[in-house]
Short mmCIF file of the C-alpha atoms (twelve columns), coordinates in Angstrom:
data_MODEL
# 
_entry.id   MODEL 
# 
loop_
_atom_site.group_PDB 
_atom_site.id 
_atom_site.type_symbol 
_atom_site.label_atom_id 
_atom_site.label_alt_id 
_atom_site.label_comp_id 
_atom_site.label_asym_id 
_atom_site.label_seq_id 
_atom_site.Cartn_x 
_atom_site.Cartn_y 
_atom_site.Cartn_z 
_atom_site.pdbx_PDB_model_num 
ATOM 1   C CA . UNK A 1   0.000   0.000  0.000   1 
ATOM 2   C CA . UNK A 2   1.467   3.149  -0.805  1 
ATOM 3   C CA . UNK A 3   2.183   5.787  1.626   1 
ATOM 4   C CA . UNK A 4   -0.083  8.714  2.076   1 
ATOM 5   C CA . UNK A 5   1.889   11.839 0.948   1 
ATOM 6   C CA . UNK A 6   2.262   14.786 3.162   1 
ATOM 7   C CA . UNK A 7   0.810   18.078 3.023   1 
ATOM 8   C CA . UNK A 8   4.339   19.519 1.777   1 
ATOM 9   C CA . UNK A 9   3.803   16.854 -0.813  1 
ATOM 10  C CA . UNK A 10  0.109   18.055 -2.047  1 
ATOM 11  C CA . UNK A 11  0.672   21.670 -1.826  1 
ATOM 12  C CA . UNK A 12  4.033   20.952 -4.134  1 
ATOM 13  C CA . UNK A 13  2.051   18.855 -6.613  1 
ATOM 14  C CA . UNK A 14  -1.018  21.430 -6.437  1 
ATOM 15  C CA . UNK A 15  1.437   24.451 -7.344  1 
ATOM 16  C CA . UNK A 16  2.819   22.502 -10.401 1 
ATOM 17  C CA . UNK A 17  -1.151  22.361 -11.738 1 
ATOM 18  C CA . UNK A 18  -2.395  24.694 -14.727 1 
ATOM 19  C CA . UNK A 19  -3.896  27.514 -13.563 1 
ATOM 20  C CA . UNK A 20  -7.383  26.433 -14.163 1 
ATOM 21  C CA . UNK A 21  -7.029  22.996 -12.275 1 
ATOM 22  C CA . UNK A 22  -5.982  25.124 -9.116  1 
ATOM 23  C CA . UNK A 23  -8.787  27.523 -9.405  1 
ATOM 24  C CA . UNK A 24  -11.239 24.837 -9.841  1 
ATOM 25  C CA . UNK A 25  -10.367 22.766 -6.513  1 
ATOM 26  C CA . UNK A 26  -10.224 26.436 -4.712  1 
ATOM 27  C CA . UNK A 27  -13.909 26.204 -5.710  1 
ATOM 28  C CA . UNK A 28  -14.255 22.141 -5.055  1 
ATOM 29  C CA . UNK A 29  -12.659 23.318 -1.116  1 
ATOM 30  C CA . UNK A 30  -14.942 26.206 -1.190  1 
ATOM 31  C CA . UNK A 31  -18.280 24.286 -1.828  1 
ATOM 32  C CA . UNK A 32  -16.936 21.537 0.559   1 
ATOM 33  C CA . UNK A 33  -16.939 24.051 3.260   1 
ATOM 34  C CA . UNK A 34  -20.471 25.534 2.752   1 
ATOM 35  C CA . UNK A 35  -21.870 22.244 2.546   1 
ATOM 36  C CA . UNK A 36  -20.262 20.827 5.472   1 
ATOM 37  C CA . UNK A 37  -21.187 23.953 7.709   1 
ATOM 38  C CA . UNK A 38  -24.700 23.150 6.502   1 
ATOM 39  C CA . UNK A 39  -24.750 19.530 7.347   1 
ATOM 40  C CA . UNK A 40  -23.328 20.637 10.970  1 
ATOM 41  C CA . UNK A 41  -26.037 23.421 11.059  1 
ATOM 42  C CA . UNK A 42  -28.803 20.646 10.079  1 
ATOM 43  C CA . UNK A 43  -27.023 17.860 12.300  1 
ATOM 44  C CA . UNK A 44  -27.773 20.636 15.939  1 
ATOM 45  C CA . UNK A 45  -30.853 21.159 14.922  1 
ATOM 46  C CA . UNK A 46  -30.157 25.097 13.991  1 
ATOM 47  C CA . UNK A 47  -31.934 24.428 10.898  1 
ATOM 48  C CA . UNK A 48  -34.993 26.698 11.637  1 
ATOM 49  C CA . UNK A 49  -37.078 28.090 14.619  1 
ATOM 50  C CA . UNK A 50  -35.878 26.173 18.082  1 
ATOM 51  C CA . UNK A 51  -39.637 27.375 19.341  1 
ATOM 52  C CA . UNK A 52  -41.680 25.617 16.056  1 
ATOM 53  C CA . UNK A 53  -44.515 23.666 16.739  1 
ATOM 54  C CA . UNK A 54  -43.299 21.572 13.331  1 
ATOM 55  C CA . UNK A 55  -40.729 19.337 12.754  1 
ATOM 56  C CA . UNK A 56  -40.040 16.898 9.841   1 
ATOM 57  C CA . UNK A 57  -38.507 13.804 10.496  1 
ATOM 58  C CA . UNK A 58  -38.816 14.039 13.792  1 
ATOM 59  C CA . UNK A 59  -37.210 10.413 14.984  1 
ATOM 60  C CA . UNK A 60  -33.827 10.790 12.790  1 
ATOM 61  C CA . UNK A 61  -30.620 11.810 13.897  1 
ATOM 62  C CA . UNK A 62  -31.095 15.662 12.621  1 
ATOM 63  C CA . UNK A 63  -34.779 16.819 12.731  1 
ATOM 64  C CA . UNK A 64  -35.198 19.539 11.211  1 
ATOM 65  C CA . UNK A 65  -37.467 22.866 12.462  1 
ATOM 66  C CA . UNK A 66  -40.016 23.851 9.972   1 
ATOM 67  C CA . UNK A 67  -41.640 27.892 10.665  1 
ATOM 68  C CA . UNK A 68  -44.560 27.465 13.435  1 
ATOM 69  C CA . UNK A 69  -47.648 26.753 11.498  1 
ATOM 70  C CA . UNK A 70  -46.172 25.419 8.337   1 
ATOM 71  C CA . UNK A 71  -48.357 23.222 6.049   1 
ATOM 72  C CA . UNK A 72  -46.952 19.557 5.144   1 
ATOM 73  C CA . UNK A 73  -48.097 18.003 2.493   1 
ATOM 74  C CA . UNK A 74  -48.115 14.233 2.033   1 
ATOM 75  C CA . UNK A 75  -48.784 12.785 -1.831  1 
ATOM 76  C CA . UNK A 76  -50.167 9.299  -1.879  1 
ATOM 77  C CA . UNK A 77  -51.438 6.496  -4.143  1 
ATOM 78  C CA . UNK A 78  -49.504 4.917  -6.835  1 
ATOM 79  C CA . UNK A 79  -49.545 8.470  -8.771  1 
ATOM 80  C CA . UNK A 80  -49.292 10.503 -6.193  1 
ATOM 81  C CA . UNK A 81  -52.790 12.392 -6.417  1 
ATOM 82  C CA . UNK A 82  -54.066 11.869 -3.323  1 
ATOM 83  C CA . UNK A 83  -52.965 14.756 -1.490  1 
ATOM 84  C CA . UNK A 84  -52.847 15.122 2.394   1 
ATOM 85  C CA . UNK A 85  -52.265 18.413 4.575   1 
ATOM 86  C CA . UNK A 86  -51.482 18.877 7.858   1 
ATOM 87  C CA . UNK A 87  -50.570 21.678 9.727   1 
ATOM 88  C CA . UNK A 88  -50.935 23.027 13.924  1 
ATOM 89  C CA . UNK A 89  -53.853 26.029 13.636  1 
ATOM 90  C CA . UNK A 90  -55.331 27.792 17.081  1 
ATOM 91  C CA . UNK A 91  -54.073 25.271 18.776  1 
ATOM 92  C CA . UNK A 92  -55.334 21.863 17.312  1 
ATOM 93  C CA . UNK A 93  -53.852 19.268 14.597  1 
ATOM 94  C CA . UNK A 94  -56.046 20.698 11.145  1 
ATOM 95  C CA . UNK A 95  -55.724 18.339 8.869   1 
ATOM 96  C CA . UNK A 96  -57.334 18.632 5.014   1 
ATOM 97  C CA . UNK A 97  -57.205 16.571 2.117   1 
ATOM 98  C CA . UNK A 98  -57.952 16.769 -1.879  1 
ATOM 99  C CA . UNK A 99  -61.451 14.433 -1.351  1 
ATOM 100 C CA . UNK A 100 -63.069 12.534 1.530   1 
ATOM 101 C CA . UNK A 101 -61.233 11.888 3.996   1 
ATOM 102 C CA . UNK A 102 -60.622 8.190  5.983   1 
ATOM 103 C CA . UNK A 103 -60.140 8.453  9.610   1 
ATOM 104 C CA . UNK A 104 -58.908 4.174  10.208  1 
ATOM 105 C CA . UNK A 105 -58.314 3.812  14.001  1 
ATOM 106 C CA . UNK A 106 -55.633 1.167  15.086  1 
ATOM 107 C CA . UNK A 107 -55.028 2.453  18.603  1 
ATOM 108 C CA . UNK A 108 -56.146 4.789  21.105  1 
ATOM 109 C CA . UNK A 109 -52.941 6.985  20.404  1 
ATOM 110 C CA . UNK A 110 -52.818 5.895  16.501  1 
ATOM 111 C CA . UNK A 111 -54.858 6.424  13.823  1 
ATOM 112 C CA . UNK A 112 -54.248 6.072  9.492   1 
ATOM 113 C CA . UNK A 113 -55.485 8.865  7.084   1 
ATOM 114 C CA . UNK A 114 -56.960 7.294  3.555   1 
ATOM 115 C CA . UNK A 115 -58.079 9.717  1.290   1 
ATOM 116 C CA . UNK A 116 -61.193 8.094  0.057   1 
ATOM 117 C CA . UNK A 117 -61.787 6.777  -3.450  1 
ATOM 118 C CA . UNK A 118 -63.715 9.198  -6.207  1 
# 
C-alpha cells in the first residue's frame, strides 16, 4: 500500500497544476466548506425556529425545524394524487385533504389517514 503523501507533498504537486485545475479545486474546497457547515447546522438542529410547533422527520438523527404553522403536504397512491395536509392552527392538529377523507383507528394513540376513493 502506498504511503499517504504529506501536506508539503500536495501543496508541491497542487502548485505545479495549470492555472485552471488550481482555481477549480479552490472552488471544489470552497463548496466543501459551505456544505459541510450546513450539514453541521442541520445535524444541531439550527436548521430553523428552536420554538416551532413543526418538525419533519422528527425520529432521525437531525430533525429539522419547519416555521410554526407550516403546512406539510403528504402525496399518496400509486400516482401521487391523493394529497394530504397537515398543519398546527389555534391550537389543534387541522388536517385537510384533496377528497373525503378516511379516519382508520388502530389504537387509542394511533390512527391512518386514507383519502377516500372518487
Amino acid at each position: 500500500m502506498p504511503r499517504k503523501p504529506t501536506p508539503e507533498e500536495l501543496e508541491a504537486r497542487e502548485a505545479r497544476l495549470p492555472a485552471w485545475a488550481r482555481q477549480e479545486l479552490r472552488i471544489l474546497r470552497r463548496d466543501r466548506d459551505f456544505y459541510r457547515d450546513e450539514r453541521n447546522a442541520l445535524a444541531s438542529n439550527a436548521y430553523g425556529p428552536e420554538d416551532t410547533d413543526t418538525k419533519a422527520a422528527p425520529y432521525s438523527e437531525t430533525p429539522v425545524n419547519l416555521p410554526k404553522g407550516a403546512s406539510v403536504e403528504f402525496r399518496l397512491g400509486d400516482d401521487h394524487h391523493e394529497v394530504i395536509r397537515v398543519r398546527v392552527r389555534d391550537g389543534v392538529l387541522d388536517v385537510n385533504a384533496n377528497g373525503g377523507l378516511l379516519v382508520l383507528p388502530k389504537a387509542t394513540n394511533h390512527v391512518d389517514l386514507k383519502v377516500a376513493s372518487h
